[in-house]
MIPAVO-189179 format. One record per residue (C-alpha): residue number from 1; x, y, z. Coordinates in steps of 0.001 Angstrom, whole numbers. Example, Ala and Ser with C-alpha at 12.3 -4.5 7.8 and 13.67 -1.06 7.14 Angstrom:
BEGIN
ATOM seq       X       Y       Z
ATOM   1   12300   -4500    7800
ATOM   2   13670   -1060    7140
END
This chain:
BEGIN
ATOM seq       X       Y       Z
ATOM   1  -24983  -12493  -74795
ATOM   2  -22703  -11425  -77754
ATOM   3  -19060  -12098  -77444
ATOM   4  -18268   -8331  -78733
ATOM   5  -20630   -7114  -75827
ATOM   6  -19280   -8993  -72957
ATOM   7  -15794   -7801  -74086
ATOM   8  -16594   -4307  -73873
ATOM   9  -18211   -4642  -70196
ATOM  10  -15300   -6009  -69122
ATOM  11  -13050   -3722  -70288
ATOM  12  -15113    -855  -69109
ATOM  13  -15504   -2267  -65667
ATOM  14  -12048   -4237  -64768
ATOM  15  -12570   -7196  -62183
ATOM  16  -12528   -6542  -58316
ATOM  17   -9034   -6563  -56752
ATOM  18   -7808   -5965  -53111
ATOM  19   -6026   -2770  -53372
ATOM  20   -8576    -447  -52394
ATOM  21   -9043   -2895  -49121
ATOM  22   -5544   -2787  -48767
ATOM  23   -5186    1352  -48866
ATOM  24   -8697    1193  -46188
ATOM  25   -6471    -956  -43610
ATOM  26   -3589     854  -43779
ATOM  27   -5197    4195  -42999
ATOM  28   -7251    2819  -39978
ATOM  29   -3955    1294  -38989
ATOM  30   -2813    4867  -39062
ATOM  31   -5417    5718  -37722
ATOM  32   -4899    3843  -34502
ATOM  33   -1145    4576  -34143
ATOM  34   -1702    8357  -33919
ATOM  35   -4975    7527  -31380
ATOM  36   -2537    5771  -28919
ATOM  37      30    8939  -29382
ATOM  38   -2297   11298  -28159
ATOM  39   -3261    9345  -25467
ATOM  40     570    8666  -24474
ATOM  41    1131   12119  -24427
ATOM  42   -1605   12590  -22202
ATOM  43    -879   10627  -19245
ATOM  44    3053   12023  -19836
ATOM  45    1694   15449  -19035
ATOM  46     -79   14206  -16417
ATOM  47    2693   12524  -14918
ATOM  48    5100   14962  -15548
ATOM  49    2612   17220  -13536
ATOM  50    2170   15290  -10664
ATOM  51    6101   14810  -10569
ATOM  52    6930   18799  -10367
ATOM  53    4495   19121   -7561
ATOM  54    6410   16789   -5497
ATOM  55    9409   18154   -6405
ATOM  56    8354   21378   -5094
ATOM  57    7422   20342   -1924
ATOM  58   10615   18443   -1340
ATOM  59   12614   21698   -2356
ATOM  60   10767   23578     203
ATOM  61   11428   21096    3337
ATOM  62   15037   21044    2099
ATOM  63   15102   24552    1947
ATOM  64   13267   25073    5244
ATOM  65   16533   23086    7030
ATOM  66   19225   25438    6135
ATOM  67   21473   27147    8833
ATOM  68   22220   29878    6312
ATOM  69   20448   31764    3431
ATOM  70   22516   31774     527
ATOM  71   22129   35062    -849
ATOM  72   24290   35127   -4129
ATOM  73   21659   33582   -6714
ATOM  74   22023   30752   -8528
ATOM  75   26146   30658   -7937
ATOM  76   27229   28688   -5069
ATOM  77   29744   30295   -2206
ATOM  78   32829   28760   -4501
ATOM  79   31535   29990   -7975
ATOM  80   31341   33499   -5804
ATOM  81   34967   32692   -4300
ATOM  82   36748   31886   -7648
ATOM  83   34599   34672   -9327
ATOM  84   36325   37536   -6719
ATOM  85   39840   35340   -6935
ATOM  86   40048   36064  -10800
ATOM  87   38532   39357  -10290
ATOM  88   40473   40656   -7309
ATOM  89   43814   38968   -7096
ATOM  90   45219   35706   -5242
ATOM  91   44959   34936   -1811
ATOM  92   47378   35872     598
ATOM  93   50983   33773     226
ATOM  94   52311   31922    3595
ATOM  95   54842   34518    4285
ATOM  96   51516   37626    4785
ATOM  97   49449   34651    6230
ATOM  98   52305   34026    9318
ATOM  99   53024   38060    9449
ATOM 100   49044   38710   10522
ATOM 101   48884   35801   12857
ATOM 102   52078   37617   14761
ATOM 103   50759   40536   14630
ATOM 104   47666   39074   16195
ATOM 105   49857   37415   18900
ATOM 106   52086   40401   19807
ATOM 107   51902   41883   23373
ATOM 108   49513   45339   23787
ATOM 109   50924   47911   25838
ATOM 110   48973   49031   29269
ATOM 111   48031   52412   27275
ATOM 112   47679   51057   24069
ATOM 113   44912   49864   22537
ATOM 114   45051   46173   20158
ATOM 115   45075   45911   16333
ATOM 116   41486   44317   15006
ATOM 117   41778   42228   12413
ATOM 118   40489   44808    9829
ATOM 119   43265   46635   10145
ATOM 120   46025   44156   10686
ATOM 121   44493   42642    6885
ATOM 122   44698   46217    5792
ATOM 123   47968   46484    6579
ATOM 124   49403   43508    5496
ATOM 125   47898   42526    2259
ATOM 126   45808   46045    1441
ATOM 127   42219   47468    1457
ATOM 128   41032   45222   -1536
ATOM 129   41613   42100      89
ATOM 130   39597   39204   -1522
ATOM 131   36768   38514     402
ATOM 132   37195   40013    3868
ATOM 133   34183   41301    5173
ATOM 134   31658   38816    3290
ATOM 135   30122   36305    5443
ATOM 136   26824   34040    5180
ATOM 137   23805   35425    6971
ATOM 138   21681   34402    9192
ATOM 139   17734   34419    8039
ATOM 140   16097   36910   10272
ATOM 141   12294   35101    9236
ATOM 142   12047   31550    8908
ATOM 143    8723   32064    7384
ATOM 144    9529   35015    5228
ATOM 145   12417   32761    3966
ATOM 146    9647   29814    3556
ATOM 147    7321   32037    1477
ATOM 148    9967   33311    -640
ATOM 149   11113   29516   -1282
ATOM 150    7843   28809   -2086
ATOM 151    7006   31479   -4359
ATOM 152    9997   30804   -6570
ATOM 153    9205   27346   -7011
ATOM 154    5441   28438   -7822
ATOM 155    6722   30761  -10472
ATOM 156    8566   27184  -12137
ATOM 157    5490   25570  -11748
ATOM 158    3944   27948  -13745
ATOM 159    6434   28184  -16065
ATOM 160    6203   24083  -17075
ATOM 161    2391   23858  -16829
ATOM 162    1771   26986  -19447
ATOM 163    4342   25096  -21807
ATOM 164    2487   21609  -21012
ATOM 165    -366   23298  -21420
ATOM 166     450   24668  -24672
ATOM 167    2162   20670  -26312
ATOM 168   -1475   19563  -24794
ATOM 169   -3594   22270  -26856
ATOM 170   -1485   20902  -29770
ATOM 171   -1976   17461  -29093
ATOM 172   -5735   18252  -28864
ATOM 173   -6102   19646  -32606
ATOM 174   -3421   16621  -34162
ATOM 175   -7092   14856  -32241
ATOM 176   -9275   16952  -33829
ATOM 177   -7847   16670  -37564
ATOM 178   -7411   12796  -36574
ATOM 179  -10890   12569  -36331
ATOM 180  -12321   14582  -39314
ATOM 181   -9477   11948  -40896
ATOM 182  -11346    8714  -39203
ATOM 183  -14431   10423  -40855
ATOM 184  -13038   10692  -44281
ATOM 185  -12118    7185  -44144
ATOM 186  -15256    5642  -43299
ATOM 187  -17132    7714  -45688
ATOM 188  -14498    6058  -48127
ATOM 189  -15698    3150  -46956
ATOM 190  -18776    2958  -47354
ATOM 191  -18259    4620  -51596
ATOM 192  -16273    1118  -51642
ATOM 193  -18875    -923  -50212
ATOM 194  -21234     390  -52584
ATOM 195  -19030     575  -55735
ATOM 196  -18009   -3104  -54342
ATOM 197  -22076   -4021  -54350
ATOM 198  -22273   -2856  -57904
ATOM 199  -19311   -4779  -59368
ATOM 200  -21231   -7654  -58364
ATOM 201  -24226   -6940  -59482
ATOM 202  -22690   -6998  -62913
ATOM 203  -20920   -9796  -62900
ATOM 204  -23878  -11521  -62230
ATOM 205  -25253  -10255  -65161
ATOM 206  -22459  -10865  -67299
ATOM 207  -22627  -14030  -65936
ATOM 208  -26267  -14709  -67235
END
């Protein structure tokens, strides 16, 4: 073969390197990472499932062994107390505290009748007195307490599977463009196979 010719074939058709092998790898590597983050995220919803439900049943046993239903939402009886302190005024010095226990102590006449100790607060420290008159309660229906327990920690469970179920449905089409992604690659593949085949083929024959 002419020298002239075999310099033109070769710089039509430059020799075989690596880098298209190279770019093939790293995508399947890719590939493979985001594979085994989908299925991570999997088993964390399903863990993360399986955790709430037990939490739910603990809540409701706990719930189940209180002496008193707490009645004043998510604050506790102090956050209610300092709330009304702030709101109201302060609580009652030493000097009005000893004054109402003497006046609970004092002698009744035979006609007379006693002060109770609404009135002897009313009198001492005044009508808006912080917090007299609010006591816990007693639950008058174990199960009706029970059932509302349990419906409140339904509506939570609710809550966190419609938002794992929506990071799931997300997950699920990152999968599906994964795959048509796995798809493109191979079908790369296979264009470098061939185009790999026919390199050869002419070096062979430039070869000759």
């Amino acid at each position: 073969m002419a020298p002239g010719r075999h310099q033109t074939i070769a710089n039509i058709i430059p020799p075989f390197s690596n880098s298209s092998s190279n770019v093939l790898l790293e995508g399947n590597l890719s590939f493979v990472i985001s594979f085994n983050f989908v299925e991570a995220m999997n088993d964390l919803f399903l863990r993360q499932k399986s955790y709430m439900k037990e939490r739910v049943r603990k809540n409701i046993g706990n719930r189940k062994k209180l002496k008193y239903n707490h009645r004043g939402g998510s604050l506790s009886f102090l956050s209610h107390h300092e709330k009304k302190r702030k709101a109201i005024g302060e609580q009652p010095n030493e000097i009005e505290l000893e004054k109402m226990k003497e006046m609970e102590q004092e002698p009744v006449d035979e006609d007379g009748t006693p002060l109770s100790p609404k009135e002897i607060v009313e009198l001492v420290v005044g009508k808006n007195f912080r917090g007299f008159g609010f006591r816990p309660t007693v639950p008058t229906s174990g199960s009706r307490t029970s059932s509302q327990v349990e419906s409140e920690m339904q509506g939570i469970i609710d809550s966190q599977a419609k938002e794992l179920e929506s990071k799931r449905n997300e997950l699920e089409s990152t999968r599906i463009e994964l795959g048509k992604t796995c798809d493109e690659l191979k079908k790369c593949q296979i264009e470098l196979t061939d185009t790999r085949a026919i390199v050869d083929k002419l070096q062979e024959h430039m070869k000759k």
